[in-house]
Phi, psi and omega in degrees: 000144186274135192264153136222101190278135241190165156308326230271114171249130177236128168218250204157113176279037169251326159203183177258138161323117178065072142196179207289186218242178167277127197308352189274351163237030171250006169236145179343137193055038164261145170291163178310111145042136124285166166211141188250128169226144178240162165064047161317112179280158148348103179137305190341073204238021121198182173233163183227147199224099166245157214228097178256149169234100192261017166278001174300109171287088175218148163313322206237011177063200181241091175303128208258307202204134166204115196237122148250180173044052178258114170323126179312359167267352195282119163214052152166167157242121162331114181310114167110356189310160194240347167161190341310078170245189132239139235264106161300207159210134177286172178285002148290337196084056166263172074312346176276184218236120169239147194303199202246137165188061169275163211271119209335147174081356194288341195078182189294104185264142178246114196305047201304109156243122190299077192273151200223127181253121184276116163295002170225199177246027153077210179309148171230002142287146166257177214040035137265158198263211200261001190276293191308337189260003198249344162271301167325305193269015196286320200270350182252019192273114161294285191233134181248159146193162169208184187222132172238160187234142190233147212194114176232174155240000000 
């Protein structure tokens, strides 16, 4: 996969970039974030959101969220949102968006969440995950940024 860094900035009035997240979205069922982006480049016709934890004592770390097919008019999302997406699958196999819970005593986890701006209205199944959908969208990835979030218990 290709990095292409841009103008394109994304954040979150819930927190600041590279610090802990607020604990009201850190337990079981809390909601998704908002998240905000600016300076949408030229080309643009949606966006895509995934929420990686690569501190997950896992091989492949722990996919948190994974949204595609957010309209190129679209520049946030609503803490909980529910769409306008299309709903992917986290590493339970959800679509829904689950929260920072690593496992006690683990230290510190870092929350990515990537945002990707599409030269298309992206993928058009829904429940792919994060490999299947970051291999669909690898050649229409205009402009990438993310933002993290850190979270321990």
């Amino acid at each position: 996969m290709k990095i292409n860094l841009g103008q394109l900035a994304i954040s979150s009035p819930a927190f600041e970039h590279a610090t802990r997240m607020p604990e009201r979205l850190s337990v079981q069922g809390a909601p998704s974030p908002e998240l905000v982006w600016t300076d949408v480049p030229d080309g643009t016709k949606s966006f895509a959101i995934v929420c990686h934890d690569p501190d997950a004592p896992l091989v492949d770390g722990f996919t948190h969220w994974v949204v595609y097919g957010i309209p190129a008019t679209c520049t946030r999302l609503v803490e909980g949102a529910t769409g306008p997406f299309t709903g992917g699958l986290n590493e339970l196999g959800s679509a829904d968006y689950m929260p920072p819970g690593p496992p006690p005593g683990h230290g510190d986890h870092f929350y990515y969440f990537h945002l990707y701006a599409l030269s298309t209205e992206g993928p058009q199944p829904s429940g792919l995950d994060r490999t299947q959908l970051l291999r669909e969208i690898d050649a229409d990835i205009i402009e990438q940024a993310r933002i993290v979030g850190v979270w321990s218990n």
